[in-house]
N, C-alpha and C positions, 0 to 999 in steps of 0.2 A: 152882379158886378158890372159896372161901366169899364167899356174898353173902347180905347180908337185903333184906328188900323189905318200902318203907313205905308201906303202906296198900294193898288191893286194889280199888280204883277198874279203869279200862280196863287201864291201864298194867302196875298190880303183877299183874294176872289173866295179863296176854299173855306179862312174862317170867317169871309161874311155867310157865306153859306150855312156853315155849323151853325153860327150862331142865333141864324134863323130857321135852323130846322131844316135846310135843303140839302142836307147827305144824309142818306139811310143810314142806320146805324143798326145795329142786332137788339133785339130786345134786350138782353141781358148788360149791356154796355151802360157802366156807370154814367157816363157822359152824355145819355140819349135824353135827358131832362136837361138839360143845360141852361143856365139864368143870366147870359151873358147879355146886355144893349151896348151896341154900339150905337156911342154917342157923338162920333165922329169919322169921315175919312178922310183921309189926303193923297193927291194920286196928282202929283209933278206935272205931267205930260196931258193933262188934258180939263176941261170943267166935268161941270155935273153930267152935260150929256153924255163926253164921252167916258164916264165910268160909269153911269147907270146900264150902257149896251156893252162895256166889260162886263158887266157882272150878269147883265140878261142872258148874252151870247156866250157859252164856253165851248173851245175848242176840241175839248175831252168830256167834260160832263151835258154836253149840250146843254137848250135853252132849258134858262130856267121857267118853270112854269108858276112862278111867281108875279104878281102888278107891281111894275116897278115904275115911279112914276118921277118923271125931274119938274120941283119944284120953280126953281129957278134956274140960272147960273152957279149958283152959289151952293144948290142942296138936291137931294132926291128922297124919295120913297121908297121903302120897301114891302110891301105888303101892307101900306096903309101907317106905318111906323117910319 
């Protein structure tokens, strides 16, 4: 399923995570496969750089240990995606 995600506040930061696989889940958790792309973000207060280091840096789950990479102004990467 394509999804976009508005704004990266707590919320948009937790299900770009999910939906690239950066929250543990239990093995038994329906949701641990998840088929989710995000095929867009939007985040008001700042460009690509500064949501690609929202979402690197968390203040609670610390960094992610994902390559996260700003394409441009305009875009970034996550893990190559």
């Amino acid at each position: 399923m394509k999804v976009g995600i508005n704004g990266m506040g707590r919320m948009g930061r937790l299900a770009l995570r999910a939906a690239f696989g950066g929250l543990h889940r239990p093995h038994d958790d329906p949701r641990r496969d998840n088929r989710l792309e995000v095929v867009h973000v939007n985040e008001i207060k700042g460009g690509a750089a500064v949501t690609a280091h929202l979402v690197e840096f968390d203040s609670v789950h610390g960094r992610w240990n994902t390559p996260i990479e700003v394409d441009d102004e305009r875009g970034f990467a996550v893990g190559g995606k």
